[in-house]
N, C-alpha and C positions, 0 to 999 in steps of 0.2 A: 455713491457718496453717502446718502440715506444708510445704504447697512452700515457702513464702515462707522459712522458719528453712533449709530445706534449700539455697535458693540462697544465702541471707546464709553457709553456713558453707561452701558448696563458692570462694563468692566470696571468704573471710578465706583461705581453704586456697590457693586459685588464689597470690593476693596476696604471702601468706608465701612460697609456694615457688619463684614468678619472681624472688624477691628475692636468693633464692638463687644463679640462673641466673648465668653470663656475663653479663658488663658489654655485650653485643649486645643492643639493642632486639630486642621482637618487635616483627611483624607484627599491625598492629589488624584485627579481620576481622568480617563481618558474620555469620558463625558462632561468635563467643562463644560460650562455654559449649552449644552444641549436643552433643548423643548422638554420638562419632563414635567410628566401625572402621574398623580400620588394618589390611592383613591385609598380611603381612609376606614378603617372595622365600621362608623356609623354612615357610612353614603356616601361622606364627606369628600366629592374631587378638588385638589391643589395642584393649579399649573402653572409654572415659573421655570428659572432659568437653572439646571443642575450648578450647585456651588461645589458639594463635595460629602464626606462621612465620618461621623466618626463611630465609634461602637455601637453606642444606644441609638444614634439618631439620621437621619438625612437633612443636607440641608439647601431648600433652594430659593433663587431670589424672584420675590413676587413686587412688580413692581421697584420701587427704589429700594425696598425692604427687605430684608434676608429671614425666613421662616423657619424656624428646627420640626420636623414631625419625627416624634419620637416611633423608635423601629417597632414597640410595640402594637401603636395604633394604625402600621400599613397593615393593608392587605394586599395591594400590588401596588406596582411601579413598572412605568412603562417610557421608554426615553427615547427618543427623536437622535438615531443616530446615523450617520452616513454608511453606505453602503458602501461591501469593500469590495473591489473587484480587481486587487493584486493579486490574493491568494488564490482565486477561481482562475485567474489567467494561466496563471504558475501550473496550476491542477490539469489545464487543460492542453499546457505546454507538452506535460511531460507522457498521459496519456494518448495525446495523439502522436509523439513521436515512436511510443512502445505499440501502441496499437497497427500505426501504420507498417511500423519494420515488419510486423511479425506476418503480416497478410502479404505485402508487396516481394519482402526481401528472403522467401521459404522457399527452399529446394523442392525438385521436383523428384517425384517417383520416392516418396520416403516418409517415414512416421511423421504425422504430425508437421510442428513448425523449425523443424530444423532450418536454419537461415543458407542459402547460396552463397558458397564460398567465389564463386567467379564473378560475384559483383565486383565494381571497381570503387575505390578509396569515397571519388568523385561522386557516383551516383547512388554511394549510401548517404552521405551528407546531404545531398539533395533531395531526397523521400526524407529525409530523417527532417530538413527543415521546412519542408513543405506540409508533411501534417503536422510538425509542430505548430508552425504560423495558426493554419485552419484548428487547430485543439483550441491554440491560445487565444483567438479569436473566440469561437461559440462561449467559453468559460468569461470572458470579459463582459460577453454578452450576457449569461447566468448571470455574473454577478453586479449587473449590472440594475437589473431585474428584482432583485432580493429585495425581500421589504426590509426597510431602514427602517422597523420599531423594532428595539430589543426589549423585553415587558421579563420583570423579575416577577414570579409569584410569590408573596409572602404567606400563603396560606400553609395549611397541612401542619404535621408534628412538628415539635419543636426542633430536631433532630435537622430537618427539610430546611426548615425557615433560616435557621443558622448558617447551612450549608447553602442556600440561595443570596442570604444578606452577604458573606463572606464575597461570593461571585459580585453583586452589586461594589462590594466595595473596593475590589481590586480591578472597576473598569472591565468590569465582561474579562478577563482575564483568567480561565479556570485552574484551579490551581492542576486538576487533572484534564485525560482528554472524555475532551463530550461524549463521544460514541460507544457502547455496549457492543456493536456487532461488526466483526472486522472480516474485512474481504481483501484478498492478498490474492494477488499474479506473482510468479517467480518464473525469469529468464536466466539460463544456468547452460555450462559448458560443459558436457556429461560426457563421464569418462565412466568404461566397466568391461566385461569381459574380451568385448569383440577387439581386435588388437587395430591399430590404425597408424597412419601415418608416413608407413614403409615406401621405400623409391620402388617398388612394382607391384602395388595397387592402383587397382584402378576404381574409381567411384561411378559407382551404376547411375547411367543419367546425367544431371546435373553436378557438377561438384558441390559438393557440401562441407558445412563445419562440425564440430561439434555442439554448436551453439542451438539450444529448443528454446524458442520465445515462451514457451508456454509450459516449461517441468511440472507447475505444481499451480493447483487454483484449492485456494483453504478460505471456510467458513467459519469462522468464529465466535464467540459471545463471551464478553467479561463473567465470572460468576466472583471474584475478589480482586482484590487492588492487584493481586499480585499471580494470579492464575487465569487462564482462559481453556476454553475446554469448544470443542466442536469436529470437524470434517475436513481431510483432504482428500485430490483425487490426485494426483501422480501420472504424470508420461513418465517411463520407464527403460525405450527404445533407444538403440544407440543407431546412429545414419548406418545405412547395408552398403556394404563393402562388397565389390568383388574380385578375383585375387585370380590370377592367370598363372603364378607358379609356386608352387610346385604341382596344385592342381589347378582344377578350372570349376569356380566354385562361387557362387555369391550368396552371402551369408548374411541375415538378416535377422534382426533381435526387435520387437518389438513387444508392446504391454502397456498395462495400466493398473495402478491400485488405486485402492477405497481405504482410508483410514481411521480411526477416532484417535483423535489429537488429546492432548492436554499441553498447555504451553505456560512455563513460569519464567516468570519476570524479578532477575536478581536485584535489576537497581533499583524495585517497588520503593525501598525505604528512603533512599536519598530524596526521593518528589522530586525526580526531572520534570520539567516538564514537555521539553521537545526531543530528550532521548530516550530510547528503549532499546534493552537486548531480551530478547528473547529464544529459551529454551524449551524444544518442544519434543516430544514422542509422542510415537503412531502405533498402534497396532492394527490389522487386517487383514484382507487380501488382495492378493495380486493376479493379473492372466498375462502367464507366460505363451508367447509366440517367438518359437525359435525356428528356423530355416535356416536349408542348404542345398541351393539349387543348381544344379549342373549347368554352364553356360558349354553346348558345341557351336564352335562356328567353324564350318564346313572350310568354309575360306581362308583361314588363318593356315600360315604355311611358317615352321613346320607346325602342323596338330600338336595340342597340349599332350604333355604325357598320359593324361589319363582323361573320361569324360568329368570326373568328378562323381561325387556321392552324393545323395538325395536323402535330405532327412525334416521330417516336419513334427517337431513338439508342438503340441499347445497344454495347456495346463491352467489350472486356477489350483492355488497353493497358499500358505499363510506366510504374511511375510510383516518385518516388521521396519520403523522407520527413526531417524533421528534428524536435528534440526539446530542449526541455530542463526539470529538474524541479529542485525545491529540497525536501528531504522534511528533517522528523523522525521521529527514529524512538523511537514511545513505551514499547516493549518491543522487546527482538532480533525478535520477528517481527512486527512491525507499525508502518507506519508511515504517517504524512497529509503532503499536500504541495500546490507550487502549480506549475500546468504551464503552457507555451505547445506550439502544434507549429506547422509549416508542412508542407503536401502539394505534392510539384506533379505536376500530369498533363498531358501534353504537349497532347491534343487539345483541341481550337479549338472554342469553343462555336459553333452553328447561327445565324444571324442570324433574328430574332425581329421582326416588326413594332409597332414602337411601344414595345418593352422595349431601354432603356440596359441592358448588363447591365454589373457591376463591374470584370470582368476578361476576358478572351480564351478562357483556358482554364478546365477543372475543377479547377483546383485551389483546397483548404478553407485555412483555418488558424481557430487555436480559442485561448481562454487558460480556464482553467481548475484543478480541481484533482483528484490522485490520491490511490487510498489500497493502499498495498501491506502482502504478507503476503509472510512470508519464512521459509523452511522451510528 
C-alpha cells in the first residue's frame, strides 16, 4: 500500500512540475519513472525519478521537483531498470528445441546430422517439447540473472555521444542491432547428385531424410550497415543410399568446405529494425568423399545381377557458394529465419552402372532454415 500511494504522489508531483516546463513536449520512454543517476562533466551525482527527453536535455524528478540536466553537462547516465526475461526464455525455447532434435533425432550409420526418418509424428513432438521446456527454463533463468542497470556513456567524440543520447532517448530501443559478431546454425533438406526416393531403394541402416540439422555453421562480423564479411564451414553430404537393382551397390557422398563469406544486406536503407535479408557469397574449398561399395549377400535368392562396382574418390577441390536468408530478429541477439544455398564444385561425378545420378557434379543446394546469435 506504501509503494502504490508512493507512485500515485511521485506521479501527481511528475505531472504538476512538467506542466510547468517549456511548451517543448518531452520525450515518452520506457524508463518512466525508473531510479536514475546522472553523474555530471564536474563530479556532480543527480538521483531522482526518470521523467523523459528532450534534444538538449534529460529530465528527472528529484523530490517534488522536476530538474533538466542539460545533455551537454552528462557524462553518464545509468537507470534502474527491470530485467527482461521473455526474450531469454524465447532464446532458450528455440535453441533447445534445435539443439536437442539434432543430437536425439539423427540417423544412424551417416554423415553428420541427418535426422531419422522412422521417428514417429508423436515422439518428435515430444523431444521437440521436452528440450524446449528445459532451453526455456535455463534462459528465464539467464535472464533472470542479468543486471537491471542499463548505464548510457555520454563520453567519447561527438559522433559516439549523439549516437548513445539518441539510444537514451528512444528507451534502450536501438535504432540498429547491438551485435557486430554473428554466429548462425543452418538446418536444410539437401538435395544433389545422389538420386533418392525410388520404391527399390533401400536406406543402409536407419532410414533417413534429407533433413542435416547442421548444413552450415558461419562466423561473421559487421564491417558497414550494409555488408558483413567472415567464415563458413558447410556439410556437403547427401544420406548413402543403397540400391539392389539393377545392381547391388551403396553409394555414398559425403564432404565439407571452408569458405570466405561476404554477406550484404539489401533492406540496410529502409532501418528495419527486426527484419533482415541477407545475401551472401563464398569462395573455398571443399573435400570430396565419393563411394561405391558392393553389398553381396550370400543369402539373398535369387543373387543380384551382378556384385556391383567399387569405387572410392576423395578429393580437396575449389569450389564456390551462394546464400540467401530472410531472418527476424527476436531480441538484438537472436534471431530465426528461412534459407536457400546453392554449392557448386567443379568435379564430375564417376559414372556408376545402372545409377541415373541427378547432376554431373558435387554440387548440393539445400532450403531450409537458420537461427543466429549476435554479440
Amino acid at each position: 500500500m506504501k509503494t502504490t500511494l508512493l507512485c500515485v504522489f511521485l506521479g501527481l508531483c511528475t505531472i504538476a512540475s512538467t506542466q510547468a516546463q517549456p511548451s517543448e513536449s518531452l520525450k515518452s520512454s520506457a524508463y518512466f519513472h525508473r531510479l536514475t543517476r546522472a553523474l555530471l562533466k564536474n563530479g556532480t551525482v543527480k538521483s531522482g525519478w526518470f521523467v523523459g527527453t528532450d534534444r538538449d536535455s534529460l529530465v528527472i524528478q528529484i523530490g517534488s521537483q522536476s530538474e533538466r540536466l542539460s545533455r551537454q553537462d552528462l557524462l553518464r547516465v545509468t537507470i534502474d531498470a527491470a530485467a527482461s526475461t521473455g526474450a531469454p526464455a524465447l532464446v532458450g525455447m528455440v535453441s533447445g528445441a534445435y539443439l536437442g532434435s539434432a543430437l536425439v533425432l539423427r540417423g544412424d550409420n551417416q554423415p553428420f546430422l541427418f535426422v531419422a526418418e522412422n521417428r514417429g509424428v508423436g515422439e518428435v513432438l515430444l523431444y521437440n517439447a521436452l528440450f524446449s521446456l528445459v532451453g526455456g527454463a535455463l534462459g528465464y533463468l539467464v535472464g533472470s540473472l542479468q543486471s537491471n542497470e542499463v548505464v548510457f556513456d555520454l563520453s567519447g567524440t561527438e559522433e559516439e555521444r549523439s549516437a548513445r543520447w539518441e539510444d537514451l532517448c528512444k528507451g534502450g530501443q536501438k535504432a540498429g542491432r547491438e551485435g557486430s559478431v554473428h554466429l548462425s546454425f543452418q538446418g536444410s533438406w539437401v538435395s544433389g547428385p545422389v538420386p533418392e526416393g525410388r520404391a527399390n531403394d533401400y536406406y543402409y541402416g536407419q532410414n533417413v531424410n534429407s533433413l542435416n540439422m547442421m548444413r552450415k555453421l558461419q562466423l561473421t562480423y559487421t564491417m558497414t550497415d550494409f555488408a558483413d564479411v567472415g567464415l563458413a564451414f558447410m556439410w556437403l553430404g547427401q544420406p548413402s543410399h543403397s540400391y539392389y537393382s539393377p545392381d547391388n551397390n551403396t553409394i555414398g557422398l559425403s564432404g565439407s568446405g571452408y569458405y570466405a563469406v561476404g554477406v550484404f544486406k539489401p533492406l540496410w536503407t529502409l532501418g528495419m529494425h527486426r527484419v533482415q535479408w541477407d545475401i551472401g557469397l563464398g569462395v573455398g574449398l571443399t573435400s570430396v568423399n565419393f563411394s561405391v561399395t558392393p553389398n553381396v549377400y550370400y543369402y539373398y535368392y535369387p543373387p543380384p545381377s551382378s556384385p556391383g562396382t567399387a569405387i572410392a574418390l576423395k578429393k580437396t577441390t575449389f569450389s564456390a557458394m551462394t546464400y540467401t536468408e530472410l531472418k527476424v530478429f527476436f531480441a538484438d541477439y537472436f534471431s530465426v529465419g528461412l534459407t536457400a544455398d546453392l554449392v557448386y564444385i567443379p568435379e564430375t561425378i564417376p559414372a556408376v552402372k545402372g545409377i541415373a545420378f541427378e547432376r554431373e557434379t558435387f554440387g548440393t543446394t539445400s532450403v531450409g532454415f537458420v537461427v543466429g546469435y549476435h554479440f
